[in-house]
C-alpha positions in Angstrom: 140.4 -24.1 -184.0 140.8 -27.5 -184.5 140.7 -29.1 -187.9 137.4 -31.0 -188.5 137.8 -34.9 -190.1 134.6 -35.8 -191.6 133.8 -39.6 -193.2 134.6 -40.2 -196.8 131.1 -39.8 -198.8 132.7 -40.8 -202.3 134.2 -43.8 -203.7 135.5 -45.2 -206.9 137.1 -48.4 -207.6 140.4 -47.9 -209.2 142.1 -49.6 -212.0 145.7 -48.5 -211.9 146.6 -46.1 -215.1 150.0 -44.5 -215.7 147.6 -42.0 -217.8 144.4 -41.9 -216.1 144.3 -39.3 -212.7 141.3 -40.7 -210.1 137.9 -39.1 -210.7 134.6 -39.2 -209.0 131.6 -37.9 -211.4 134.4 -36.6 -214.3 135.7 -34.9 -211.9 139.7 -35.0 -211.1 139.9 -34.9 -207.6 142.4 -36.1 -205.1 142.0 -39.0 -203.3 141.6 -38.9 -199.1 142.2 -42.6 -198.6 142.7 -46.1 -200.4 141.7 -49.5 -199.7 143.3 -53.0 -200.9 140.8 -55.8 -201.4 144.6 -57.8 -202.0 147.6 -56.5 -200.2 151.0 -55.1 -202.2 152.7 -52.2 -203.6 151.1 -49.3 -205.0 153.0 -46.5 -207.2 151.2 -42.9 -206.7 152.3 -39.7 -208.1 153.2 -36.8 -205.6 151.8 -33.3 -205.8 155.0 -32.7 -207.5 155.0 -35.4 -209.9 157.2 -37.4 -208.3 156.8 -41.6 -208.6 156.6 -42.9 -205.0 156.3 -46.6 -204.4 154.8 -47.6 -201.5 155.5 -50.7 -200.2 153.7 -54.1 -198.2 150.6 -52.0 -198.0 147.9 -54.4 -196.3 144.4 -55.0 -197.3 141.1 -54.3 -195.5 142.6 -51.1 -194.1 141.8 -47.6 -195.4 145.6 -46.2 -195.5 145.4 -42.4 -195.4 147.2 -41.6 -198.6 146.4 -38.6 -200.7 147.0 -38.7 -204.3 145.4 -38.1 -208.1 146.7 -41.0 -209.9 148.1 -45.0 -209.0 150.3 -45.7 -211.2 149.5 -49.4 -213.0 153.8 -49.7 -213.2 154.7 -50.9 -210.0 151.4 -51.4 -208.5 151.3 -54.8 -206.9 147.7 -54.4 -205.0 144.7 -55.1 -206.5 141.1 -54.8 -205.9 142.0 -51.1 -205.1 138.9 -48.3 -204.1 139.8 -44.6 -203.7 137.8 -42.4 -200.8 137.4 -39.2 -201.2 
């Protein structure tokens, strides 16, 4: 059976933390997409804790990128919101 891909229903705007993980209603969750209101860089964590930069990301486009936590080091983008 194929895998279903519903619309995101949650949203947070994001101000990058290399402390805070995202949340929606104090709730850590993990993120399903993220928009730039400014294009950049943003620095996420992988599920294994890893630092990964990602690079001449471009505004007004919901990049499919799954994480808990953008990283304020290295994060060039701004204006960010998370779906979920």
């Amino acid at each position: 059976m194929a895998a279903t891909i519903d619309p995101s229903n949650q949203y947070v705007n994001v101000t990058p933390s290399d402390t805070a993980l995202l949340s929606y209603n104090g709730n850590v969750k993990t993120c399903r997409g993220i928009l730039l209101g400014v294009a950049g860089d943003i620095a996420i964590k992988d599920d294994a804790g890893n630092t990964v930069v990602i690079s001449g990301l471009a505004a007004a486009i919901i990049h499919p990128i799954a994480t808990q936590q953008i990283l304020s080091t290295s994060t060039t983008a701004t204006d960010i919101c998370a779906f979920f």
